[in-house]
C-alpha positions in Angstrom: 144.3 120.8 -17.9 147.6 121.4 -20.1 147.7 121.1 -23.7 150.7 121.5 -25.7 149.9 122.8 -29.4 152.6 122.3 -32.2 155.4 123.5 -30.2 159.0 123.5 -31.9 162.1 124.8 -30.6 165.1 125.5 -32.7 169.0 126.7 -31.8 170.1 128.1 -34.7 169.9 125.4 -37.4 169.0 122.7 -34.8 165.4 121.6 -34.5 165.5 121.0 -30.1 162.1 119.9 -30.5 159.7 119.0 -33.7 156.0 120.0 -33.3 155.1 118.3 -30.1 151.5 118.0 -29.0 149.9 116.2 -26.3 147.2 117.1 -23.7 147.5 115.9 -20.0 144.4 115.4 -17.7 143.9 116.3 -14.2 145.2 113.8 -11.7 147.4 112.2 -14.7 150.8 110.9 -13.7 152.3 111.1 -17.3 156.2 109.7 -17.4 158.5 111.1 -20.1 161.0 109.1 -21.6 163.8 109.7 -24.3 167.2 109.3 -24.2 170.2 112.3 -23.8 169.7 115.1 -25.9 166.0 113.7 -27.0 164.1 117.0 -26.1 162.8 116.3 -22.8 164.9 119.6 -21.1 164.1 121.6 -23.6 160.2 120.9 -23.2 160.1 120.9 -19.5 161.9 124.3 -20.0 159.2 125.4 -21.8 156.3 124.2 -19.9 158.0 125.4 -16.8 157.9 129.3 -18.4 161.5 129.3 -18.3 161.5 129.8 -22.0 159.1 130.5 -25.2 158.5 127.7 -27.8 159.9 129.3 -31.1 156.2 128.1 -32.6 153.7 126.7 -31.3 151.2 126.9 -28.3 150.8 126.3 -24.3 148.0 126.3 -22.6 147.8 125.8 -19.0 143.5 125.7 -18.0 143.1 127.5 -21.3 145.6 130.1 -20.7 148.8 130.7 -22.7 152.0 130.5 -20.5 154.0 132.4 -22.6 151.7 135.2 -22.5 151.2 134.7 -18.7 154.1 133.3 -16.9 154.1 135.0 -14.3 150.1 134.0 -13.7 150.9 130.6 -14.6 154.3 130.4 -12.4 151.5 130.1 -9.4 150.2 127.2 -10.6 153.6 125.1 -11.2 155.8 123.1 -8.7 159.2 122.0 -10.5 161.9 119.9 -9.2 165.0 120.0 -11.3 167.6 117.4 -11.3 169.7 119.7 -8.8 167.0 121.0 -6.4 167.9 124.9 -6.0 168.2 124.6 -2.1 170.1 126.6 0.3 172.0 124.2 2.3 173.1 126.8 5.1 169.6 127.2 5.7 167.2 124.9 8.3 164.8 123.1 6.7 161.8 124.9 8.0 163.3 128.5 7.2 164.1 127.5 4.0 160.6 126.2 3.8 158.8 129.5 4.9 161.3 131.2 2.6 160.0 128.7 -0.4 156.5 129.7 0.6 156.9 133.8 0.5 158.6 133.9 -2.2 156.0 131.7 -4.2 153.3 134.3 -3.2 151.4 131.2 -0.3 149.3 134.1 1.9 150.4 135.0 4.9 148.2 134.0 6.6 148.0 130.2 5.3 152.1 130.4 5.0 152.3 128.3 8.4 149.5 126.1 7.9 151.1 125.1 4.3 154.3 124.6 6.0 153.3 122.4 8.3 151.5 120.2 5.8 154.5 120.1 3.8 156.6 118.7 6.6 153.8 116.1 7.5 153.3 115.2 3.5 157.0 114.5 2.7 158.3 113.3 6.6 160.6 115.9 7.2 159.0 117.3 10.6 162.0 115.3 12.6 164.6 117.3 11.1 163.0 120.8 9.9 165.3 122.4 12.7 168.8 120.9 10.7 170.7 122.5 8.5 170.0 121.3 4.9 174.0 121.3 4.5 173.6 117.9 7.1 171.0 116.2 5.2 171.0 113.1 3.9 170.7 113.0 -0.2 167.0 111.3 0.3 166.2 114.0 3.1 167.2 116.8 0.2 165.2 115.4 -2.3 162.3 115.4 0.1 162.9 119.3 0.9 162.8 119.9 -3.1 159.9 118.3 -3.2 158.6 120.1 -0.8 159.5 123.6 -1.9 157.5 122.3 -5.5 154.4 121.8 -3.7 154.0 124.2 -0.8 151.9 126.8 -3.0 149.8 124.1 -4.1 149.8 123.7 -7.7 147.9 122.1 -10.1 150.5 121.1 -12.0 154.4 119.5 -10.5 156.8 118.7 -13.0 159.5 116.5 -11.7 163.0 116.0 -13.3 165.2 112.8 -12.2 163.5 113.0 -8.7 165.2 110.1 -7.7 168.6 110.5 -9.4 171.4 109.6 -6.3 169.4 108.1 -3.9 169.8 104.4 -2.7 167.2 101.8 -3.1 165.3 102.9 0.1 165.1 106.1 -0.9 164.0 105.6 -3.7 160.8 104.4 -2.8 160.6 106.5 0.1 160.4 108.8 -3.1 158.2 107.2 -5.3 155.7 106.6 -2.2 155.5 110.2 -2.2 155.4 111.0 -5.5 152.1 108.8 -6.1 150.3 110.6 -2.9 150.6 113.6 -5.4 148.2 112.5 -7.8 145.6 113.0 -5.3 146.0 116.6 -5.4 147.5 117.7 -8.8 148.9 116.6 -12.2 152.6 115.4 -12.4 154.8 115.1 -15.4 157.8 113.3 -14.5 161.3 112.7 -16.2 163.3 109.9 -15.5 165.9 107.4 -16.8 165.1 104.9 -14.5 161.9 103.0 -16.5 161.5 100.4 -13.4 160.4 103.8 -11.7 158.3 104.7 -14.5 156.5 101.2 -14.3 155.8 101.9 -10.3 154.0 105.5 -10.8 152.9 106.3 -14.0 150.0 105.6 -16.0 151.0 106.8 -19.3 153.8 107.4 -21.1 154.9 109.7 -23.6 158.2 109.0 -25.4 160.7 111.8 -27.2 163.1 111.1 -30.2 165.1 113.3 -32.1 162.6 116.0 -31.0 159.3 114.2 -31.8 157.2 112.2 -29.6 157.4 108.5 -31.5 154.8 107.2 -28.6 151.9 108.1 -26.3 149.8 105.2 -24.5 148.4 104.7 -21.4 151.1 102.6 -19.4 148.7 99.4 -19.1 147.6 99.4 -22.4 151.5 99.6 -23.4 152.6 96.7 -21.1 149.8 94.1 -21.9 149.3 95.0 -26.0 151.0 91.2 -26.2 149.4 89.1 -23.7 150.2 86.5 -22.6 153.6 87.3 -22.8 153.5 91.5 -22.0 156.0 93.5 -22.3 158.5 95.4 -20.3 158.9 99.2 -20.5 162.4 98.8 -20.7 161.9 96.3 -24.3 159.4 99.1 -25.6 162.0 101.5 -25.1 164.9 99.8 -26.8 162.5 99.1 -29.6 162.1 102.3 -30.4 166.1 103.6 -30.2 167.4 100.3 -32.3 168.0 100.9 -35.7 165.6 98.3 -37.4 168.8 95.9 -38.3 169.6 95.5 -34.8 166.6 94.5 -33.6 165.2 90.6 -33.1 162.5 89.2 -35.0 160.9 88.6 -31.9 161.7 92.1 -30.8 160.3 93.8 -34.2 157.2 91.6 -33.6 156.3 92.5 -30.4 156.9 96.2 -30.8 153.7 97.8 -29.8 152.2 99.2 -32.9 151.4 103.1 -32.9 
């Protein structure tokens, strides 16, 4: 479904990102972790057509995205970390806005919207201003807008970011109903979350992916005592003199 070829990215002098590869599978939930300034904005930049690898490949169903953004733009649903709403607009205008703009046809445009509202429970307040919304409420309308023109493929950056526990898995509920109908690449700091939805994991250092597992596999590679996400991922940013024996022993091997 997407495979990601050798892609580098560099800023004058600085390498952003280090001849990444990876493919993901339709129906994947595939959770991307690495710390500040790891590479993960840089990548979702690029897989989101918002910018061109400085080497390397894309391909989206065999297609190259850089060659065919605009193609490929149709079959992507992104949430940034700041959803790009209009918050003097309703929630339902700013929906069928979402959905002309994003080419849905006209004549599914209402049919879409109304699934939209039904999928991520915003029907009881599509006639309020966004402005009046609650954070979770906003989060749901970003989510939303990502999904109305169907794509195969939603990326998802810090979907959760601000919202309280509830919320959260108000969130997460509906971020697993995705997989039903697309791919989802999602980028968080919060590993618990991770844990809850994903069932692989790809991790980013210094511009290089250092792991790629299936979640489960990860978690249980030291039964009977498994792991934690949150151990594998401090295994792998402690230098090797800070980290226990029992720490360095248990570190999933690659």
């Amino acid at each position: 479904m997407l495979k990601v070829e050798q892609v580098s990215q560099h800023f004058g002098s600085f390498r952003a990102l280090d001849e990444i590869s990876f493919e993901m599978n339709k129906g994947e939930i595939v959770g991307l972790l690495g710390k500040n300034g790891a590479g993960k904005t840089t990548l979702m930049r690029i897989l989101t057509t918002f910018a061109a690898p400085s080497s390397g490949l894309v391909l989206m169903n065999g297609e190259n995205i850089a060659k065919h953004s605009l193609n490929i733009r149709k079959k992507l649903g992104y949430l940034p970390e700041n959803p790009p709403l209009y918050t003097d607009m309703t929630v339902q205008s700013y929906l069928k806005f979402a959905a002309e703009i994003k080419d849905v046809a006209k004549n599914k445009q209402q049919s879409q919207l109304a699934k939209v509202l039904h999928e991520c429970d915003l029907e009881k307040v599509k006639h309020k201003t966004i402005a009046t919304l609650s954070k979770g409420y906003k989060q749901r309308v970003g989510i939303a807008q990502a999904i109305i023109h169907e794509p195969q493929l939603l990326i998802l950056d810090e979907p959760t970011s601000g919202l309280d526990p509830i919320q959260i898995q108000q969130v997460l509920t509906l971020i697993k109903q995705q997989r039903e109908q697309r791919t989802l690449l999602l980028s968080t700091h919060n590993l618990s979350e991770i844990e809850q939805v994903a069932q692989r994991v790809i991790l980013i250092k210094s511009g290089k992916i250092v792991l790629d597992k299936a979640l489960d596999t990860l978690l249980s590679a030291n039964q009977p005592s498994p792991l934690t996400l949150e151990q594998v991922f401090f295994s792998y940013h402690q230098a090797p003199s800070q980290l226990s024996d029992q720490a360095r022993e248990r570190r999933p091997h690659e």
